[in-house]
Each structure stands twice: as C-alpha cells, then as structure tokens.
C-alpha positions in Angstrom: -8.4 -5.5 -9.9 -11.6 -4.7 -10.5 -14.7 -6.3 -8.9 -17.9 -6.0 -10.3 -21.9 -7.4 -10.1 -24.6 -7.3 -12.6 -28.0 -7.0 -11.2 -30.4 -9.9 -12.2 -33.6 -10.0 -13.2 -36.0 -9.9 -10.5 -32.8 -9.1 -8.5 -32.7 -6.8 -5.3 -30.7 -4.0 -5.0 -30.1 -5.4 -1.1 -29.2 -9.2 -2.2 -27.1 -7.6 -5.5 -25.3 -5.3 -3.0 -24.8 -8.6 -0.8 -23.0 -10.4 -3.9 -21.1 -7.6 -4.5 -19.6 -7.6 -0.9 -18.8 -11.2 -1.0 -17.4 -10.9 -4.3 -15.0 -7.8 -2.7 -14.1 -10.0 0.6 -13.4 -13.0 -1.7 -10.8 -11.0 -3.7 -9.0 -9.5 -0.6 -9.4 -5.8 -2.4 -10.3 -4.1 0.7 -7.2 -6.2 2.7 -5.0 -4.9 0.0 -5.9 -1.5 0.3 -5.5 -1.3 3.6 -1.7 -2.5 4.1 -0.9 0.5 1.3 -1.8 2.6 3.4 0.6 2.9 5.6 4.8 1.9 5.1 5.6 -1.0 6.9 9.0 -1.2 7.5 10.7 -4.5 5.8 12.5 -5.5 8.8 8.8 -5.6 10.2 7.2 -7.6 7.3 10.2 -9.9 7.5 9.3 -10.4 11.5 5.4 -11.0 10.3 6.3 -13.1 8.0 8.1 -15.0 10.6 5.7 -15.6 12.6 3.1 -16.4 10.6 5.3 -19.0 9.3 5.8 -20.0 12.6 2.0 -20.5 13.4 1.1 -22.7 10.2 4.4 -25.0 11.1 2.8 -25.4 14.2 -0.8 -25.7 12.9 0.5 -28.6 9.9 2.4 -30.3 12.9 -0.8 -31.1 15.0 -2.8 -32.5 11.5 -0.4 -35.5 11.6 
C-alpha cells in the first residue's frame, strides 16, 4: 500500500508535500499502522465493533 506524489511542474515542494499528506490521510496508511502496533485483544475488537455498530444504528435511525 504504497502512496506516492509526483512533483509538477512549477510545483512546490510545500504544496507537493501538501498532496502527498492528503493522499496518505485519504488512504488510512497512517490509521492502519497505528492499530498494528499494539495487540488488541479480540474480545476487545469484538466490544468496539459493537459499539460502533451501535452508534451508526442510532445515527441511520434519526435520518428517517
């Protein structure tokens, strides 16, 4: 999962090294890395996943 920019011409290094950060928030690179870092138990992504599920019932519920 590699994410890359290719500097313009006329390009920036500062607005090129802007893209590039989007471009790493947009593909969730950093997020990922991040929950590797540490074991989370699966009883305890189960219980996440639970609530999050939980939240976006109650989010779709107040749409309609």
């Amino acid at each position: 999962m590699a994410v890359g920019v290719k500097v313009r011409d006329n390009e920036s290094i500062d607005r090129a090294l802007r893209r590039f950060k989007r471009a790493v928030n947009r593909s969730r690179v950093l997020r990922i890395y991040r929950s590797n870092m540490a074991f989370t138990k699966p009883s305890e992504e189960r219980r996440v996943a639970k609530e999050k599920a939980r939240r976006n019932a109650r989010k779709n519920s107040r749409r309609y």
